[in-house]
Structures are given as C-alpha cells and as structure tokens.
DSSP file (Angstrom, degrees, kcal/mol; ACC not computed):
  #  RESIDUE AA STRUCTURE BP1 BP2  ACC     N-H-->O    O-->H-N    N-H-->O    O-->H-N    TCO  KAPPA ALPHA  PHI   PSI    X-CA   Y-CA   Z-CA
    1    1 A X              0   0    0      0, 0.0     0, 0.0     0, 0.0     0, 0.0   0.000 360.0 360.0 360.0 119.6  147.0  154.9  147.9
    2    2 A X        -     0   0    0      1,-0.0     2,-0.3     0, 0.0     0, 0.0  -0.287 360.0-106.8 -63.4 164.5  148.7  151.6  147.3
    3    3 A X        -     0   0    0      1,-0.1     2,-0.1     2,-0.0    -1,-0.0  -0.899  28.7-124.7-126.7-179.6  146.7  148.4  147.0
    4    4 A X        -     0   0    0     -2,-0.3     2,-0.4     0, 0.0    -1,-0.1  -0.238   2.2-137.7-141.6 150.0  146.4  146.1  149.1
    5    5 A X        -     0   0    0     -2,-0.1    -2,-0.0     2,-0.0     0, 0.0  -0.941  23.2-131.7-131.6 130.4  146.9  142.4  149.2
    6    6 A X    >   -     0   0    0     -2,-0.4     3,-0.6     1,-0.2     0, 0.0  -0.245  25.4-121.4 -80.6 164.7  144.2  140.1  151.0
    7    7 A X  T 3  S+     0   0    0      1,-0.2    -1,-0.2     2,-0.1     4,-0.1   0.845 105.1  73.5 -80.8 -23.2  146.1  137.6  153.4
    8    8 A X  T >> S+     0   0    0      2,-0.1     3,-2.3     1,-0.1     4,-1.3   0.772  79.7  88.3 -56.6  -3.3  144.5  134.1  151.5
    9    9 A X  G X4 S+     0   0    0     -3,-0.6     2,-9.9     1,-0.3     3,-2.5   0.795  86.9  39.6 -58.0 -97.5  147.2  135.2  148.7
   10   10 A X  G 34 S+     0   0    0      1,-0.3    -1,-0.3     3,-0.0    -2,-0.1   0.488 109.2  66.5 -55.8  18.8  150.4  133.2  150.4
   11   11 A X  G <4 S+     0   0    0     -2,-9.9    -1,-0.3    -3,-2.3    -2,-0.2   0.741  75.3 125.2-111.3 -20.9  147.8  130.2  151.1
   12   12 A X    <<  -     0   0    0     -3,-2.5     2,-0.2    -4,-1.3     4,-0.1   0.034  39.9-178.7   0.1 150.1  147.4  129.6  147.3
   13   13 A X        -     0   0    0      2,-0.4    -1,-0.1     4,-0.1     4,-0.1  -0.724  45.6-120.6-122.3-133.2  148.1  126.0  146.2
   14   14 A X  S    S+     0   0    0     -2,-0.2    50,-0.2     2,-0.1    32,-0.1   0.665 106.5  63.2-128.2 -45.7  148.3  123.7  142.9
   15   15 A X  S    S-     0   0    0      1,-0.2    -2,-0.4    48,-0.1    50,-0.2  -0.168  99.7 -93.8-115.2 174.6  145.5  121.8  144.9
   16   16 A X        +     0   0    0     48,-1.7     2,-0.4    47,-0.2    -1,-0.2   0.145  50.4 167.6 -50.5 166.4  141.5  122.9  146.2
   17   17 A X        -     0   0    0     46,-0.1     5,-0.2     1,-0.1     4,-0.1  -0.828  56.9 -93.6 164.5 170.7  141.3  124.3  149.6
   18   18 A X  S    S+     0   0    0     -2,-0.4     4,-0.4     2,-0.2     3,-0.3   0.481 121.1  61.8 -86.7 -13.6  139.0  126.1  152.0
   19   19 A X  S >> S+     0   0    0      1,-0.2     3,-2.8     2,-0.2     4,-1.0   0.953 108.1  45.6 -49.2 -86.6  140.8  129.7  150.6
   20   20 A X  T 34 S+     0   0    0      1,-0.3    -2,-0.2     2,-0.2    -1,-0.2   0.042 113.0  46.0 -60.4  10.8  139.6  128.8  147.3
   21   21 A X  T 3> S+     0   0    0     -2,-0.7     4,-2.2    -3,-0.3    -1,-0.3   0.195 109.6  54.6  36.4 -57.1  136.3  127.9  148.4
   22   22 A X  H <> S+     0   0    0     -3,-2.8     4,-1.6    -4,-0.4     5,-0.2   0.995 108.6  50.5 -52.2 -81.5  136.1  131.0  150.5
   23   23 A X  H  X S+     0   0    0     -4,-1.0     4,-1.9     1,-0.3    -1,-0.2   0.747 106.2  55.8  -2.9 -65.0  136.9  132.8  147.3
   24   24 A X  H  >>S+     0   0    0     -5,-0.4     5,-1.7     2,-0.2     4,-1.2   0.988 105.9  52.2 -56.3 -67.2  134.0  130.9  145.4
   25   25 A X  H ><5S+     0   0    0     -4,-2.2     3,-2.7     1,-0.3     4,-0.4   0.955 108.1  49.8 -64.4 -76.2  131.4  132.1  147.9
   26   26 A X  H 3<5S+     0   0    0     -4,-1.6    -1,-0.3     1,-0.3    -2,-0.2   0.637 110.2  46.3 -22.2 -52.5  132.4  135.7  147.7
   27   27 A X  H 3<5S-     0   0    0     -4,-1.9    -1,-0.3    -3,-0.5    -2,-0.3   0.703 122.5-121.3 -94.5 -42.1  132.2  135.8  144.1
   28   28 A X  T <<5 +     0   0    0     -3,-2.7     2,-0.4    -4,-1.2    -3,-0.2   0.694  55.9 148.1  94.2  55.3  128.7  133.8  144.9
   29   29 A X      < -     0   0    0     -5,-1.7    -1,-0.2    -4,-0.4    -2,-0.0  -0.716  48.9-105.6-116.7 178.4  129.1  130.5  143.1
   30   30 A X        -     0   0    0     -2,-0.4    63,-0.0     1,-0.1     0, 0.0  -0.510  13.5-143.5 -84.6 174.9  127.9  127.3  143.8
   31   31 A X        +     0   0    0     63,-0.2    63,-2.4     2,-0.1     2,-0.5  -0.583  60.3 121.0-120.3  47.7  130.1  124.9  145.0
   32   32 A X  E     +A   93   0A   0     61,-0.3    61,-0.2     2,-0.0     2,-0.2  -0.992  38.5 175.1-133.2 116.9  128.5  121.9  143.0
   33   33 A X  E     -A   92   0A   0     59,-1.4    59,-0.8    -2,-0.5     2,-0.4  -0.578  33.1-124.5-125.3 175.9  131.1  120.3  140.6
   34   34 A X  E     -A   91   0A   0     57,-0.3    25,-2.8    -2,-0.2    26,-0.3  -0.916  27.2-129.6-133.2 107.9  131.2  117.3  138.3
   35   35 A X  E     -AB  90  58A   0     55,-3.4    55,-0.9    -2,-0.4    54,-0.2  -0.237  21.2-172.1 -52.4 136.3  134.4  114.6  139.1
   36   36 A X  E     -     0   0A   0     21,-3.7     2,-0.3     1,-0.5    22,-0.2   0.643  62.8 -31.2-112.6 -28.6  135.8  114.2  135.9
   37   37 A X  E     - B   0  57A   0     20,-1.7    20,-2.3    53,-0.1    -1,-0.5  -0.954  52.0-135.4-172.5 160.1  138.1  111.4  137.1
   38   38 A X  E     - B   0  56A   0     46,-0.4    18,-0.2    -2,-0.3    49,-0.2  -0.768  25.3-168.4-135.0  95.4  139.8  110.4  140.3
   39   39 A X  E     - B   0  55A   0     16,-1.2    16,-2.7    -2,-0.4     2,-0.3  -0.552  25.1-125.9 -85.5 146.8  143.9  109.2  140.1
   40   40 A X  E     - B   0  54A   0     14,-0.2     2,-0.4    -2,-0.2    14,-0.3  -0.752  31.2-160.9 -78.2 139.7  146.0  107.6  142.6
   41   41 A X  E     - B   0  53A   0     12,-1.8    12,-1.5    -2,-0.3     2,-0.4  -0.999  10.0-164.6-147.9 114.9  149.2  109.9  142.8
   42   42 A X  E    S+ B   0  52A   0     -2,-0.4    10,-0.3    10,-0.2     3,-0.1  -0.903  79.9   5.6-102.1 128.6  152.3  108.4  144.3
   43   43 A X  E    S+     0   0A   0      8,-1.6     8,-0.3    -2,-0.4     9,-0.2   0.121  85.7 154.1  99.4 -42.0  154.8  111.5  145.1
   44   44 A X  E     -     0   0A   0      6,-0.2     7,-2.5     1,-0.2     2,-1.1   0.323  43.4-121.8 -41.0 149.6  152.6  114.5  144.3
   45   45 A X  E     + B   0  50A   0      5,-0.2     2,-0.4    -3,-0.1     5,-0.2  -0.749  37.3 166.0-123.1 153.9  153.3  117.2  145.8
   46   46 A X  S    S+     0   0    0      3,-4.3     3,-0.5    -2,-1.1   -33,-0.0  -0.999  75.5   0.5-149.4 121.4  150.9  118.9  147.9
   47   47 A X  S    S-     0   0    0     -2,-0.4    -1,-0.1     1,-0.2     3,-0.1   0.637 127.5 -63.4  77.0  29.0  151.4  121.7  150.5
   48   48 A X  S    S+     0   0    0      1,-0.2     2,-0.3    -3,-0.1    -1,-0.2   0.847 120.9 109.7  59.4  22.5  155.8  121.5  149.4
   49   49 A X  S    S-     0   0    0     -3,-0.5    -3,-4.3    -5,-0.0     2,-0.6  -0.991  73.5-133.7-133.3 150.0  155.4  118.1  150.8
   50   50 A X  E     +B   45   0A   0     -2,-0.3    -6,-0.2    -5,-0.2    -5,-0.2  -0.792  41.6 153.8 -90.2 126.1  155.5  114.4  148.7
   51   51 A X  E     -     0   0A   0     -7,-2.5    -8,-1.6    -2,-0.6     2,-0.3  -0.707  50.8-102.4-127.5-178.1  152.7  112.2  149.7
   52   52 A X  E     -B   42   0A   0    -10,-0.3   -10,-0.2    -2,-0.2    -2,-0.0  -0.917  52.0-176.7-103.8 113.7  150.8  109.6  148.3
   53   53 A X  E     -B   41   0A   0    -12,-1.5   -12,-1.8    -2,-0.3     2,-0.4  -0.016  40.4-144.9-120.0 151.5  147.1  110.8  147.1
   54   54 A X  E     -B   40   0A   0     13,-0.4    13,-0.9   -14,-0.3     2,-0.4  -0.884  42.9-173.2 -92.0 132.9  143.6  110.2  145.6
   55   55 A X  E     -BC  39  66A   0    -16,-2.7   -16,-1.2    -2,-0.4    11,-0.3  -0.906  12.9-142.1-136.2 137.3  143.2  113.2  143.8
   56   56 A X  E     -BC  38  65A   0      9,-2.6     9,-1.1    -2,-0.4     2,-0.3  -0.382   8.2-158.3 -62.8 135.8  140.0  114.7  141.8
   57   57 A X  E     -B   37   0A   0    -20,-2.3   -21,-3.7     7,-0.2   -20,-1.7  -0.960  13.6-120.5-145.5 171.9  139.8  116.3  139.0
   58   58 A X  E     -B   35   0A   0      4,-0.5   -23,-0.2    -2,-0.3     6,-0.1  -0.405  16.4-154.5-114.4 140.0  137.3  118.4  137.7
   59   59 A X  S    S+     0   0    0    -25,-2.8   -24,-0.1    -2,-0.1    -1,-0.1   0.897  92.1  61.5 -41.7 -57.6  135.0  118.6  134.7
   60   60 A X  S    S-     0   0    0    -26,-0.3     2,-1.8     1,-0.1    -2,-0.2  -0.231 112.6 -89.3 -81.7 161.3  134.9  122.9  135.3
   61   61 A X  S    S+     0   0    0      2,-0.0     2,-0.3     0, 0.0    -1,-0.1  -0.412  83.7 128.5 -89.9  81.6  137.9  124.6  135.1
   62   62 A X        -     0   0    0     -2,-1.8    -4,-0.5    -4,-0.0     3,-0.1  -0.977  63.6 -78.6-122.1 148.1  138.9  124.3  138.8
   63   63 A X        -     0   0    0     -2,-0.3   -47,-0.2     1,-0.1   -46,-0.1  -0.215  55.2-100.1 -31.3 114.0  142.0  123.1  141.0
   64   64 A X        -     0   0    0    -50,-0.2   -48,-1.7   -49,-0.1     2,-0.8  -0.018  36.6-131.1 -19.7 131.0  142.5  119.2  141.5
   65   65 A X  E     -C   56   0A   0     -9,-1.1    -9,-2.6   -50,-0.2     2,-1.0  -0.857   7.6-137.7-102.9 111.5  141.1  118.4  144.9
   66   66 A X  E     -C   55   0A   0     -2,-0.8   -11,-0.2   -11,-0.3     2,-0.1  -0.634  28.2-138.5 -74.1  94.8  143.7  116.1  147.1
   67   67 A X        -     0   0    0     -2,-1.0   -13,-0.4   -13,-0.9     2,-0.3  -0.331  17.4-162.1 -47.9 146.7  140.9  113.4  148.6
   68   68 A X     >  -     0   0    0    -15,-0.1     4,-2.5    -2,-0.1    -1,-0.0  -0.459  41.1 -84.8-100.3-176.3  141.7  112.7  152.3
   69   69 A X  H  > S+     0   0    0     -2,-0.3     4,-1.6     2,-0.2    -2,-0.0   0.937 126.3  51.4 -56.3 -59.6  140.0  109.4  153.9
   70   70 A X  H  > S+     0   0    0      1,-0.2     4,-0.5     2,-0.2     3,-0.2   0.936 112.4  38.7 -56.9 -60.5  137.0  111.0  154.7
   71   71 A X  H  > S+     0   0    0      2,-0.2     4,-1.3    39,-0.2    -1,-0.2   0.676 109.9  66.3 -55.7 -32.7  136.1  112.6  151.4
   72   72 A X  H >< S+     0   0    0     -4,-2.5     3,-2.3     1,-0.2     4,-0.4   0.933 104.5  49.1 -17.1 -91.3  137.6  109.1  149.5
   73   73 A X  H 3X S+     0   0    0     -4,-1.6     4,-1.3     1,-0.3    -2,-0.2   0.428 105.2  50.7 -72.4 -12.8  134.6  107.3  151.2
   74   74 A X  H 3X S+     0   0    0     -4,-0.5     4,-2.1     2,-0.2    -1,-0.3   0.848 116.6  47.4 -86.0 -32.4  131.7  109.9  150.1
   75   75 A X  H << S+     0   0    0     -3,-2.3     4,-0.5    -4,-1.3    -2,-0.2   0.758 114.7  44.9 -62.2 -34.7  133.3  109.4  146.4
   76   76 A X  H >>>S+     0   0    0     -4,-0.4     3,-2.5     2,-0.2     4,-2.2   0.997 114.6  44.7 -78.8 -75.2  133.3  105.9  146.9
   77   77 A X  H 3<5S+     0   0    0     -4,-1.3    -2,-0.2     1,-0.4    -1,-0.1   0.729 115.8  47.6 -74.0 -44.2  129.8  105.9  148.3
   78   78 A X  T 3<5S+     0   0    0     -4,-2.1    -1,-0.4     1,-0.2    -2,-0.2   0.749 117.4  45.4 -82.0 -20.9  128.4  108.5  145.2
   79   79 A X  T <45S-     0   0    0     -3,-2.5    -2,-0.2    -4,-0.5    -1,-0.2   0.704 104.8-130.7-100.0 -33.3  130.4  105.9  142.3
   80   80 A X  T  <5S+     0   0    0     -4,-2.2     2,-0.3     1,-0.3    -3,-0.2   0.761  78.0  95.8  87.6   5.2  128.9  102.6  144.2
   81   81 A X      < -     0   0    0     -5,-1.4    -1,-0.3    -6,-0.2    -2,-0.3  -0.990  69.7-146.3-150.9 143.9  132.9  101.3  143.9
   82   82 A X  S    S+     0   0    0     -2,-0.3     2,-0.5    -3,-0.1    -1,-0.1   0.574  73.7  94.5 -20.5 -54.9  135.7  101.3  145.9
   83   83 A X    >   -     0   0    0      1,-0.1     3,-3.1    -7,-0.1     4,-0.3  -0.691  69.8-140.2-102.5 120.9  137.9  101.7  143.3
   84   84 A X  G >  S+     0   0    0     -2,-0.5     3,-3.0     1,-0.2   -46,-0.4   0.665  99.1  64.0 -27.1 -49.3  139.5  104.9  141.8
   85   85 A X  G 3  S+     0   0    0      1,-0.3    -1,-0.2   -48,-0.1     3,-0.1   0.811 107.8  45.2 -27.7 -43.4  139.1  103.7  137.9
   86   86 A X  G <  S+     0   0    0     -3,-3.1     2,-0.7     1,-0.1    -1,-0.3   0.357  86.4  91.6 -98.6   6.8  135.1  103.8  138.4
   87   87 A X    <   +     0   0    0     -3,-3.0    -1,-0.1    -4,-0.3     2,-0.1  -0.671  63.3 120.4-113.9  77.7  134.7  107.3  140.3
   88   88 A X        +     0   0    0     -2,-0.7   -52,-0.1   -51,-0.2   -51,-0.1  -0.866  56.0  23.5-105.4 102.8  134.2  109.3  137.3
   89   89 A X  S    S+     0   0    0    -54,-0.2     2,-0.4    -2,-0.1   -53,-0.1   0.617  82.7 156.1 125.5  78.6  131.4  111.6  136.0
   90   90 A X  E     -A   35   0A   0    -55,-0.9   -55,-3.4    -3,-0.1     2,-0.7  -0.967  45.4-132.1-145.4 134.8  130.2  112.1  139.4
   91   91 A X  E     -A   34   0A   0     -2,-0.4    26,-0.5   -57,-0.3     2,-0.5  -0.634  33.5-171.6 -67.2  85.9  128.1  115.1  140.6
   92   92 A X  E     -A   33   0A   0    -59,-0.8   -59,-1.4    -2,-0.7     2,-0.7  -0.846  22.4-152.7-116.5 137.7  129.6  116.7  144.0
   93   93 A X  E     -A   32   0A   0     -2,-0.5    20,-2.3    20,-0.3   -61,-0.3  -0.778  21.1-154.0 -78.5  79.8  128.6  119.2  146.5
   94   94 A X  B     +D  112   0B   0    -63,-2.4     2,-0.2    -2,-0.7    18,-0.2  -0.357  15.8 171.1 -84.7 140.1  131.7  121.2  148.6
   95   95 A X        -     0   0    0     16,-5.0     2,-0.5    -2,-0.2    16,-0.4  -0.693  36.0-122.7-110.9 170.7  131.6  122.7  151.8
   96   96 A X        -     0   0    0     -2,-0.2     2,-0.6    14,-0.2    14,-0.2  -0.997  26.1-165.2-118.1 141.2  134.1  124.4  154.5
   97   97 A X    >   -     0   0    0     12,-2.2     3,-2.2    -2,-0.5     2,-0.5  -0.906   7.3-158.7-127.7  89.0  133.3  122.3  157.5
   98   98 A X  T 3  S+     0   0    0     -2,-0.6    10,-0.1     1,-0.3    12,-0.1   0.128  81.7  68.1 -80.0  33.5  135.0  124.7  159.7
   99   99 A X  T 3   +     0   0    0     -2,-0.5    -1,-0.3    10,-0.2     9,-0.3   0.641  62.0 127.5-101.0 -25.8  135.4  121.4  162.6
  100  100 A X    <   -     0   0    0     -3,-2.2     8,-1.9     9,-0.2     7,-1.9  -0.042  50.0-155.6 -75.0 133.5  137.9  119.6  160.4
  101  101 A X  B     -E  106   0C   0      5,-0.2     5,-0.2     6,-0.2     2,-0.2  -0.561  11.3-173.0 -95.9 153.2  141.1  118.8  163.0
  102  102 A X  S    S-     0   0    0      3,-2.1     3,-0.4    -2,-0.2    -2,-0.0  -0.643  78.5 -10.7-150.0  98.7  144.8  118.4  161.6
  103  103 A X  S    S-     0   0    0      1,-0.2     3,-0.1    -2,-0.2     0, 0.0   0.973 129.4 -59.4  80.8  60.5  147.5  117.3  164.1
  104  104 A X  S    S+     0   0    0      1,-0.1     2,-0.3    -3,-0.0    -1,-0.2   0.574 117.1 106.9  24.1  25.2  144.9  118.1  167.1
  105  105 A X  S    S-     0   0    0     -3,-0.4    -3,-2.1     0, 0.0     2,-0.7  -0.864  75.4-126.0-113.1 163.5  144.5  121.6  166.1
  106  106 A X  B     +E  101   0C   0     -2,-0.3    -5,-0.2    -5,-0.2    -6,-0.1  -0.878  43.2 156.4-117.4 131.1  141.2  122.8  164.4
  107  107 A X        -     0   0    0     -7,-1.9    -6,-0.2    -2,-0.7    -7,-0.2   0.317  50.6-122.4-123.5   1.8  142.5  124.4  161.3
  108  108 A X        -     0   0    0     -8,-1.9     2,-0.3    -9,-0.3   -10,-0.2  -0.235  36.2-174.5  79.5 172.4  138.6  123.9  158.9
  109  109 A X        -     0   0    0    -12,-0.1   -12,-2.2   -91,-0.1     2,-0.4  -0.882  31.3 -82.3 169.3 156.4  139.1  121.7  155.2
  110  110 A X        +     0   0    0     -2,-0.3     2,-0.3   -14,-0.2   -39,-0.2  -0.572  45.0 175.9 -65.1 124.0  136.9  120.9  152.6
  111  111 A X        -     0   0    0    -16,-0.4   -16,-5.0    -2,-0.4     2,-0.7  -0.894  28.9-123.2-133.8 166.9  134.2  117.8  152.7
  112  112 A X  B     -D   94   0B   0     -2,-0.3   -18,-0.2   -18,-0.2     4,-0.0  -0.824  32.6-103.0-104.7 141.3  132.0  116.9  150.4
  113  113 A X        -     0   0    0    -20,-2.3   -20,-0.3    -2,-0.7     4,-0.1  -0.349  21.9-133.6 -75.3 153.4  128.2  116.6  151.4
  114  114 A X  S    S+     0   0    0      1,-0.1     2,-0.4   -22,-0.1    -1,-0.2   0.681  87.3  74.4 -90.2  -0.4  127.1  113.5  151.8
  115  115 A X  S    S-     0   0    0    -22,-0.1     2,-0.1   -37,-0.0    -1,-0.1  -0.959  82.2-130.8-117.2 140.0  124.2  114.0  150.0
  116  116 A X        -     0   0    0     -2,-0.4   -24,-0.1     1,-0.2    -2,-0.1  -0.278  26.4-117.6 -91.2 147.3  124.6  114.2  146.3
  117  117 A X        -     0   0    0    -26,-0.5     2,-0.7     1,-0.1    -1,-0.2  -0.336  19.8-126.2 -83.0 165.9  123.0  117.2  144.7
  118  118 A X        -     0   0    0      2,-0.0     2,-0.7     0, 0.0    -1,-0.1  -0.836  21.4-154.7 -73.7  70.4  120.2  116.6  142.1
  119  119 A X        -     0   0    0     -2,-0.7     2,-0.5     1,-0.1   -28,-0.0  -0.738   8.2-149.0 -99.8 130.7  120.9  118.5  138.6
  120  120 A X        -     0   0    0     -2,-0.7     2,-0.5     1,-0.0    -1,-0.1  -0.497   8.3-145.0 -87.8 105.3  117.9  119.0  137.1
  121  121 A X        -     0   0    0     -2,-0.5     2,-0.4    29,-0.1    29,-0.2  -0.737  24.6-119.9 -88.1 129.1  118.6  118.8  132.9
  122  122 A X  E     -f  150   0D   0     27,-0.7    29,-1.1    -2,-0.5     2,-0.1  -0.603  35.6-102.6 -82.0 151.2  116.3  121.4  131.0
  123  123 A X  E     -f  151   0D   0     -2,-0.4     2,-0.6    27,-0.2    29,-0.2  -0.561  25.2-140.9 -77.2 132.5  113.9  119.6  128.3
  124  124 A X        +     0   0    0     27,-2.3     2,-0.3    -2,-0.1    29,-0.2  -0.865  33.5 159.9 -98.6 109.4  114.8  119.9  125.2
  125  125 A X    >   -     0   0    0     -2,-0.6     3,-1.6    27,-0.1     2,-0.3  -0.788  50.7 -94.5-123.3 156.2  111.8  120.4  122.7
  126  126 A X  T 3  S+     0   0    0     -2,-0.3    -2,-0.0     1,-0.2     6,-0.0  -0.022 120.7  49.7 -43.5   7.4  111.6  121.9  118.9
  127  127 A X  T 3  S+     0   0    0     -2,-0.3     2,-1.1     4,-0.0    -1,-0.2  -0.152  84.4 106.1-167.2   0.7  110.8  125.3  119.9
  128  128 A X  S <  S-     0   0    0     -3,-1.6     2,-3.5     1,-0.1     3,-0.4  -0.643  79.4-111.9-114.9  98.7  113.5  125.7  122.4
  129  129 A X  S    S+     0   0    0     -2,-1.1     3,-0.2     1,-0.3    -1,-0.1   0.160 117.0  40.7  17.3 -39.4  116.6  128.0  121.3
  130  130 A X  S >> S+     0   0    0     -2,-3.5     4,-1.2     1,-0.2     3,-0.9   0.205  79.9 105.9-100.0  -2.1  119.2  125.5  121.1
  131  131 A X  H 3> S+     0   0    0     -3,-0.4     4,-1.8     1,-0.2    -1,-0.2   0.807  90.8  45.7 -89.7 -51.7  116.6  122.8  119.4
  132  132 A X  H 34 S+     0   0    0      2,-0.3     4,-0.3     1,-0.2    -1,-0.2   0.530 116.0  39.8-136.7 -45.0  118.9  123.9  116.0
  133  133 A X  H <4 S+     0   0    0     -3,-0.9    -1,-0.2     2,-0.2    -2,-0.2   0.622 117.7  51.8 -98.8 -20.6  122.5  123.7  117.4
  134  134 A X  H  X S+     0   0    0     -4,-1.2     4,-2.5    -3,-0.2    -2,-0.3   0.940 106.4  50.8 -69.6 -60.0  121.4  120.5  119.4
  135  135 A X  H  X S+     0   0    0     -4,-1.8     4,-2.1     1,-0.2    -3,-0.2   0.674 116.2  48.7 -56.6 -26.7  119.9  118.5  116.0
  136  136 A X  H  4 S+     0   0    0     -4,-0.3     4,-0.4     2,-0.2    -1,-0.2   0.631 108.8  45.8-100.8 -15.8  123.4  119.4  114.3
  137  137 A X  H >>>S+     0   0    0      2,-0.1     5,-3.6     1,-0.1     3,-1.9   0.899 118.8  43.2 -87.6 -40.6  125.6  118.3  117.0
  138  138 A X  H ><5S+     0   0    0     -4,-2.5     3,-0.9     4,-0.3     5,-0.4   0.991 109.3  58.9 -62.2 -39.6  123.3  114.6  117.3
  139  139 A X  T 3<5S+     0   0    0     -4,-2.1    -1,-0.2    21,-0.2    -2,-0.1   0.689 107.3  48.5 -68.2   4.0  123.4  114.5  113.4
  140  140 A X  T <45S-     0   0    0     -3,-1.9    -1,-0.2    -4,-0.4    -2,-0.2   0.165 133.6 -93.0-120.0  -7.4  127.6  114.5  113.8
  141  141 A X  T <<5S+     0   0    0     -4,-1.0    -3,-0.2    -3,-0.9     3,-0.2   0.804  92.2 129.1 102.4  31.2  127.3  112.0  116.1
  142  142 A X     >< +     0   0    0     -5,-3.6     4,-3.0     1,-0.2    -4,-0.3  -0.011  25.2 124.0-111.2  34.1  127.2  114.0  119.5
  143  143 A X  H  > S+     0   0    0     -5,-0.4     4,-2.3    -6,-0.3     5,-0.2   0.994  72.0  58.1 -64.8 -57.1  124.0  112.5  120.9
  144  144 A X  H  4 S+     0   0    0      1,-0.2    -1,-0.2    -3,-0.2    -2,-0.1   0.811 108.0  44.3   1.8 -88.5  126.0  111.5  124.0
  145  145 A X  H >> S+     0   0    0      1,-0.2     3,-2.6     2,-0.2     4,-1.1   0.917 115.3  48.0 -46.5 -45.2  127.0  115.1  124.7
  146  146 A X  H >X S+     0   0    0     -4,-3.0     4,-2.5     1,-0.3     3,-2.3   0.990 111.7  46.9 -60.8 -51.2  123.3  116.6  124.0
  147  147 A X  H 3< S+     0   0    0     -4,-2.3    -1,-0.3     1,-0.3    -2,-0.2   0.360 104.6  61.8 -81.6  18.6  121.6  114.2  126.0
  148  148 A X  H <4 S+     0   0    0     -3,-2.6    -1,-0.3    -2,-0.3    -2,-0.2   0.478 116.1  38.7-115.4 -26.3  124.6  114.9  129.0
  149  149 A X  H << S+     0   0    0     -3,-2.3   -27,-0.7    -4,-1.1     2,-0.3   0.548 121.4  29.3-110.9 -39.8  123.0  118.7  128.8
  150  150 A X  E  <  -f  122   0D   0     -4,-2.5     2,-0.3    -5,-0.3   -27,-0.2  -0.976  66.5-113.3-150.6 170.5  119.4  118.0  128.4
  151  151 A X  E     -f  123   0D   0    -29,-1.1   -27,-2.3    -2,-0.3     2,-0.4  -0.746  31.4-179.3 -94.6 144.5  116.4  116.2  128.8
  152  152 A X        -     0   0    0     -2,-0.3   -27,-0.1   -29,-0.2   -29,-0.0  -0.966  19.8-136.8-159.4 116.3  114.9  114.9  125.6
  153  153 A X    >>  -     0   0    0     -2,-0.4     4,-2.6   -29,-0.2     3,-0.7  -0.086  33.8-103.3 -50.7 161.2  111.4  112.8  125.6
  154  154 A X  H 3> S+     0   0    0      2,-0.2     4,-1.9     1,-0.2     5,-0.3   0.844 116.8  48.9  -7.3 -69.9  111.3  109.9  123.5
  155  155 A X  H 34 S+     0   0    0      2,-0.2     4,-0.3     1,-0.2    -1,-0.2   0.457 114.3  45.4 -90.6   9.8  109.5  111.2  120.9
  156  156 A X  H <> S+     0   0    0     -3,-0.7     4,-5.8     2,-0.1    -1,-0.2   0.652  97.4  68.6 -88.2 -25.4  111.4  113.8  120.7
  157  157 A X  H  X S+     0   0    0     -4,-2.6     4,-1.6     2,-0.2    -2,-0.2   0.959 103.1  54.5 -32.4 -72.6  114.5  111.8  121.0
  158  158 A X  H >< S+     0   0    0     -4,-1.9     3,-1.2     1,-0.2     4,-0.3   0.977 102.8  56.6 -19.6 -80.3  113.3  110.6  117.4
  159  159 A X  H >4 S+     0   0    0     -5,-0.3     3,-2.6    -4,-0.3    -1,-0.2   0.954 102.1  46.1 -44.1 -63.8  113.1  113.8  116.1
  160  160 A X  H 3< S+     0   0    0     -4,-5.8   -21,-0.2     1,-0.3    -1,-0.2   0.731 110.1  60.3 -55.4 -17.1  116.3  115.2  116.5
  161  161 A X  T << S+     0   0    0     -4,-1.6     2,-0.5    -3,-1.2    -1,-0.3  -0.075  81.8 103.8 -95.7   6.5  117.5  112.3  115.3
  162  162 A X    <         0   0    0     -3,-2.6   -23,-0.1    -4,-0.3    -4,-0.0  -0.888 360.0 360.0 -99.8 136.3  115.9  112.4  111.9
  163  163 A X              0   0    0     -2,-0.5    -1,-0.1   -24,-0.0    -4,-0.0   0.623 360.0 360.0 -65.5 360.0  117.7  113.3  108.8
C-alpha cells in the first residue's frame, strides 16, 4: 500500500496558521506560548506575497506568527504598550476561530484569547529535585532564569543564594 499524504501538507508556510494549530491539537498540545519578541517587517514575505507585518516570535520552538490588526491589539492590550519594542516576554493563548472572514469569504485564522492564561510556577523548596541544579545555576549568576521557572519564598530565596 502506498502512503498517503494528508491535504494540510501544500498549506505549509514559514509563518503560524490554523493548519499548524490543527496539527497541535491532534498531537494534544496546548496552545499556550510565550512572545519572545514582536518585530515590524517591511517586505516579508508571507503567503508568496510581500507585505508589511508585526510578526511574533516565539520563546518554544514554533513558526513566527504574522500579527493581523486584531491579534496586534490583544498584544498590545497583554504588554500595556502600543509599541512593538515593549511586547516581549508575554504569555499567549491561540485558538482557530473558525468565523475569521478574508475578502468576504469565511476561510477561519488564528486569534489569540483575550484573556491571558495564568502560569502557575512550581515552588521551589530544598527538598525538591531540582533544589541542586537550581542553587548551581543562581550561584553562576542565573537567578533571573531560575526564578523565570519557579516560585521561590523569600526565605528560601536566601538560601539558594548562600555560598
């Protein structure tokens, strides 16, 4: 038997899209990303056409997302700014919002939910598996990163942070 090739194949692009999305949910993962930065792109090209763009890109190793207007203003709204420079290290939630119109046909697209999800950091105490790999990375001067990963009391804050 030959095999078989599903039709989202030829919809592939460089950029996010409700295929790849699709894709995501089969596979069953969440669709909760982290904005790593968001550039203005004069020229890209997107869909074999050159436009000009906001486009996302992602902490996780995923496809740049080409903002539209709508999804701009939920970015905007989740950064507190207007302006691209400052909508970084922001938490986002994707959907297929299978209303979205293009050129008065309804063809579906990606939005972001307007409400921004919650992540919930696990507490990092002396006793907790990583307590070891955690104290080595703050004592090299990677408190940032740990504390980007977990939650860490005060007085334990201290602690990890003693020679």
């Amino acid at each position: 038997m030959s095999e078989k090739t599903h039709y989202r194949k030829v919809f592939k692009s460089d950029h996010l899209g409700s295929a790849d999305l699709e894709e995501m949910i089969e596979d069953g993962k969440k669709l909760i990303f982290t904005i790593k930065e968001v550039k203005q792109e004069y020229g890209a090209t997107v869909a074999g056409r050159k436009i000009d763009a906001n486009i996302a890109y992602f902490k996780e190793d995923i496809k740049p997302m080409v903002l539209n207007a709508t999804n701009s203003k939920q970015v905007a709204k989740f950064a507190g700014s207007k302006f691209v420079e400052e909508m970084n290290n922001i938490t986002i939630e994707l959907y297929i919002d299978s209303s979205v119109k293009m050129k008065g046909e309804t063809v579906g697209g990606v939005r972001i939910r307007p409400v921004q999800p919650q992540i919930v950091k696990p507490e990092l105490t002396p006793d907790h598996k990583r307590w070891d790999a955690a104290r080595e990375a703050v004592l090299n001067g990677k408190l940032e990163g740990v504390l980007a990963r977990y939650e860490l009391s005060s007085a334990n804050l201290l602690l990890i942070q003693k020679k």
